[in-house]
N, C-alpha and C positions, 0 to 999 in steps of 0.2 A: 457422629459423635459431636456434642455442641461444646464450643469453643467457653472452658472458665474463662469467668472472671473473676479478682477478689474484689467482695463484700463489704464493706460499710455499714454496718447497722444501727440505724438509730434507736437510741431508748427504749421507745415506743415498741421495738417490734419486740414480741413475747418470744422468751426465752424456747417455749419447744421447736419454735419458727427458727431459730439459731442453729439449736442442734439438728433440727433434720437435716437442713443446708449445711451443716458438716458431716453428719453423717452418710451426704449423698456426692460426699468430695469437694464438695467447696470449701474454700478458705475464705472464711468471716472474723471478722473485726467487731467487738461490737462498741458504740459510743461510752457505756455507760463504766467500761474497762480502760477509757482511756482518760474519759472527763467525770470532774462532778456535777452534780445533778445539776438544773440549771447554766448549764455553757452557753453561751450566746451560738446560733447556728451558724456564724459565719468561721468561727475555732474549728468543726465538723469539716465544715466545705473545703477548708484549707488543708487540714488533712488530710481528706481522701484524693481529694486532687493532687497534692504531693507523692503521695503511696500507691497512683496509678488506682483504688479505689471505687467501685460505683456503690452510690450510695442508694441504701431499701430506705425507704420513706411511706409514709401516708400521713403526715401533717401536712396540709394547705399553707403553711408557715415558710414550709424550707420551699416548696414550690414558688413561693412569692418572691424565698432568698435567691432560689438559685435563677430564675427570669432577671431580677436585677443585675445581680452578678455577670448575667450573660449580657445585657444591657450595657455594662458599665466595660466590658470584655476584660475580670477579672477570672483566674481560677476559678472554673466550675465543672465538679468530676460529674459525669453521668448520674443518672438520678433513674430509679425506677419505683413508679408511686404508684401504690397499692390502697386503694380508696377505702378509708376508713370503714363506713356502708358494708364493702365484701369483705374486708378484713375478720370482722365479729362473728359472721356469718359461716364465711370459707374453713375446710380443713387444712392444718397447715404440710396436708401431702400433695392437695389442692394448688399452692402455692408454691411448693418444691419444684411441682408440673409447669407450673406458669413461667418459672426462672429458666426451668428446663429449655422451655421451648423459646424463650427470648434468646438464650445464648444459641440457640440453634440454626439462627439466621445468620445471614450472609454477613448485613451488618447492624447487629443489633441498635446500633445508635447513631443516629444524627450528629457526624461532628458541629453542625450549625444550631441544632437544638436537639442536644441530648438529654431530653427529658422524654422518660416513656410510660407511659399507664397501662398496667395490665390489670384484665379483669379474672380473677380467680373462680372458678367455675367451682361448685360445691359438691 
């Protein structure tokens, strides 16, 4: 049985992508319920990092924020980034599968670099 985590979702990630991941037992957050459009990414990071938090990504933006951040060793909650590329492409039961099987490791995340990329198989 793989070990939840709660959700962070940015903007970006499409709403059927939300509800599947709640309806497959996760508890999701999404950005756009908590900020307005345009929030600077480092409001986000603080965030989820506060609320225990990982955050779904596929902007190269927040990957750039969250390296600094881990650079500078401020707040940076886990990141899992879903390459825009497979995003388009992938089904989002596709992706339910992918979260599936990250939480399903021993330890999904690098306390020294928790940033992770998964490839959504179609």
């Amino acid at each position: 049985m793989p070990k939840r985590f709660a959700l962070y979702a940015d903007a970006d990630v499409r709403g059927p992508v939300v509800k599947a991941l709640r309806q497959a037992g996760w508890d999701v957050v999404r950005a756009i319920d908590l900020y307005p459009e345009g929030t600077p990414d480092p409001v986000h990071f603080d965030h989820a990092a506060r609320e225990g938090r990982v955050m779904i990504v596929h902007d190269i933006d927040q990957v750039i924020c969250a390296n600094e951040r881990l650079d500078k060793q401020l707040p940076c909650p886990p990141l899992v980034v879903w390459a825009q590329k497979s995003y388009t492409k992938a089904t989002v039961g596709a992706f339910v599968a992918a979260i599936e099987e990250l939480a399903s490791r021993e330890q999904p995340f690098n306390p020294d670099y928790p940033i992770v990329y998964i490839t959504v198989r179609r």
